[in-house]
C-alpha positions as CSV (number, residue, x, y, z in Angstrom):
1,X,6.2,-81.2,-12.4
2,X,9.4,-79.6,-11.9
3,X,9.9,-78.9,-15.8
4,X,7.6,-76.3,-16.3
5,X,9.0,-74.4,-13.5
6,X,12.4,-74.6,-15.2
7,X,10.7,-73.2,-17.8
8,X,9.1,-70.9,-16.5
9,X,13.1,-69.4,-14.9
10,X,14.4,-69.3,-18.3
11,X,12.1,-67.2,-19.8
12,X,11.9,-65.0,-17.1
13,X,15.7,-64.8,-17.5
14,X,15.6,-64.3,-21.4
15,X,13.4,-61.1,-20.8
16,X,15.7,-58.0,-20.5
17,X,16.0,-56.3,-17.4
18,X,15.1,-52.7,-16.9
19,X,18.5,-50.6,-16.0
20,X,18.4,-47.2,-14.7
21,X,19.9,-45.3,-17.4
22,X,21.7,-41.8,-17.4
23,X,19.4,-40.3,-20.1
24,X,16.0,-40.5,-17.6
25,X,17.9,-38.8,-14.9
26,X,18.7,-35.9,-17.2
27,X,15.1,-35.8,-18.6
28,X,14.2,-35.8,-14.8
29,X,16.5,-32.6,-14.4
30,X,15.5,-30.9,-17.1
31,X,11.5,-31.1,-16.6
32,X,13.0,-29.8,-13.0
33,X,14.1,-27.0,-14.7
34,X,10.7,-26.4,-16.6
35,X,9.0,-26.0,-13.5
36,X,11.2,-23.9,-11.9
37,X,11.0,-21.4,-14.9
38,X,7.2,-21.8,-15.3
39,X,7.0,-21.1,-11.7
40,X,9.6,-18.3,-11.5
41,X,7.4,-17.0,-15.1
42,X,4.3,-17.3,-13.0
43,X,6.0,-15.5,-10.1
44,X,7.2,-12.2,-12.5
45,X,3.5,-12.6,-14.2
46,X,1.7,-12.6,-10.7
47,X,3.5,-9.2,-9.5
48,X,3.0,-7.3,-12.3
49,X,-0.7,-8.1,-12.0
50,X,-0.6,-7.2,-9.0
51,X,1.3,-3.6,-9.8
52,X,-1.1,-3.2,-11.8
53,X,-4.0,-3.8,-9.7
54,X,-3.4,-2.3,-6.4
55,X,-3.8,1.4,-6.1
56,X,-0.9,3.5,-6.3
57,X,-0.5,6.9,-6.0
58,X,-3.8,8.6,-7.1
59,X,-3.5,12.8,-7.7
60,X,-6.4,14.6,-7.6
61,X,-7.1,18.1,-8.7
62,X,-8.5,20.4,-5.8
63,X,-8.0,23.7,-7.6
64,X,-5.9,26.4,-8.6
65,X,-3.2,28.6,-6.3
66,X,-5.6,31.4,-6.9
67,X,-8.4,29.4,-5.0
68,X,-6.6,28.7,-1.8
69,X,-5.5,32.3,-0.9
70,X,-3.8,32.5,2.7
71,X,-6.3,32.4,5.3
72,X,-6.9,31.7,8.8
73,X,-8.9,29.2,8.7
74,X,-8.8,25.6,6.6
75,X,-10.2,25.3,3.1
76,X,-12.9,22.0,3.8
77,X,-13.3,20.3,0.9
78,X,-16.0,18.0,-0.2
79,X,-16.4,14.8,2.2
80,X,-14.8,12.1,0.0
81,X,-11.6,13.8,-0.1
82,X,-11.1,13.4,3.7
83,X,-8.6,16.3,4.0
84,X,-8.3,20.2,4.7
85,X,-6.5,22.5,1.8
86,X,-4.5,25.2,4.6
87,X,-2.4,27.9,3.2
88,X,-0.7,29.7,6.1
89,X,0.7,32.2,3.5
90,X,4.1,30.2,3.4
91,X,3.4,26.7,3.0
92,X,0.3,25.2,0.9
93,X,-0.6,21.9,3.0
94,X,-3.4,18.7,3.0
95,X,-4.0,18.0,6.0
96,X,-6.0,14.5,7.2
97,X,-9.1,14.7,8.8
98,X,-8.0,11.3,10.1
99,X,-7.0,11.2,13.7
100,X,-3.3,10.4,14.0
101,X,-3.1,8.1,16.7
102,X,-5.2,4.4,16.6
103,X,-6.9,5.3,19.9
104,X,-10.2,6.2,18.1
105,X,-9.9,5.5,13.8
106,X,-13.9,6.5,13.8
107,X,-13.4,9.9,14.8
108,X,-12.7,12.5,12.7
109,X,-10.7,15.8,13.0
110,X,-12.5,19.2,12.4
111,X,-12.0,23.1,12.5
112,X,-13.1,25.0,15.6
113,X,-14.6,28.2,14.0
114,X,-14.5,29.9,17.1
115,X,-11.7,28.8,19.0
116,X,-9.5,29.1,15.7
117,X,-8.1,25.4,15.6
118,X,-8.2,21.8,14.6
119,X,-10.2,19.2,17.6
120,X,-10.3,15.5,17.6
121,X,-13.7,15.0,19.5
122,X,-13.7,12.0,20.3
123,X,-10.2,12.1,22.3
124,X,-9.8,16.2,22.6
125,X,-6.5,16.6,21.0
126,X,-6.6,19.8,19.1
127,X,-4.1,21.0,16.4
128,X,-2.7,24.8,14.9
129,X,-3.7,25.5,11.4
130,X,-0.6,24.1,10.1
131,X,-1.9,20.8,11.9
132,X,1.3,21.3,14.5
133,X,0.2,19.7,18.1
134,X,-1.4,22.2,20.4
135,X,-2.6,19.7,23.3
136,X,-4.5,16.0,24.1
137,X,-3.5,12.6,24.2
138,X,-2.5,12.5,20.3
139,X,1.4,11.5,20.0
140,X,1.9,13.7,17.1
141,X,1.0,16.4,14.7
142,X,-1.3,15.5,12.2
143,X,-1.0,13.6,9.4
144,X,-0.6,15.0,5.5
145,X,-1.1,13.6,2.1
146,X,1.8,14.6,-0.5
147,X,0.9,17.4,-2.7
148,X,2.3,18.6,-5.8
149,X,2.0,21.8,-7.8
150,X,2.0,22.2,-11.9
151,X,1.2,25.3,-13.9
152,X,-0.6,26.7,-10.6
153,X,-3.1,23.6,-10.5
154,X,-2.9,21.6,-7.1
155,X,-2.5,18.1,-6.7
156,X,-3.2,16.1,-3.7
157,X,-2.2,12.1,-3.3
158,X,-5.2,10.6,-1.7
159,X,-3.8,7.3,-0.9
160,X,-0.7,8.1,0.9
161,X,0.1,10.1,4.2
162,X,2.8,11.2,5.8
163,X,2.5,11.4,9.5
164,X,2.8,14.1,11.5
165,X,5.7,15.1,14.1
166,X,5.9,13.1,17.3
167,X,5.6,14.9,20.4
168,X,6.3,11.8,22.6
């Protein structure tokens, strides 16, 4: 009975062995480096989607120089541009109807025909017509979106603003 075991142990030791060889551990590394450039490909792919999806600055036309004449008072555009046109007869500006501190977001800024300024309702902070602080709890002046001006046509950015001056 002990034959067939013997057997058994020589064919077992005729059968080659498996040896780790060099060549699999370069494959290995070099499907390494396929992922990592498929990934790093996926990566570049992925943000220039995204560049291309996300809004960036968006321009509008409000008008011509000739239809914002200095004034006293704040040129109130439609409601879905969310800003005031004021030309103080030295500086053309957009100025937010956004409240510039996070207090109260819901709130929004308007022109006080009869007092001659800007109010916050909601808080009480009123602002000049160049949107410098006047008085209330806001920490600054208000806010502005960039503007830019090309063969007398005004554009205003209606995705960005730049905030106004801190006063504490």
């Amino acid at each position: 009975m002990s034959e067939p075991t013997y057997i058994v142990r020589e064919v077992i030791d005729i059968l080659p062995t498996r040896q780790k060889s060099q060549p699999k551990g370069r494959r290995g590394s070099l499907f390494l480096v396929f992922l990592l450039s498929i990934l790093g490909l996926g990566l570049v792919l992925g943000w220039a989607i995204l560049q291309f999806a996300l809004p960036g600055p968006r321009f509008i036309l409000v008008g011509t120089l000739a239809d914002f004449p200095p004034n006293a008072e704040p040129y109130a555009l439609n409601a879905d541009r969310r800003f005031f046109l004021v030309n103080t007869g030295g500086e053309l500006l957009a100025l937010s109807n956004k409240p510039p501190h996070e207090i109260v977001r819901h709130c929004s800024i308007r022109w006080d025909l009869t007092e001659g300024y800007f109010i916050e309702p909601c808080a009480g902070s009123k602002f000049s017509l160049d949107g410098s602080y006047l008085s209330g709890p806001s920490p600054r002046a208000m806010d502005q979106h960039p503007m830019r001006i090309e063969a007398d046509q005004v554009w205003v950015d209606s995705t960005r603003m730049i905030e106004g001056e801190r006063v504490r």
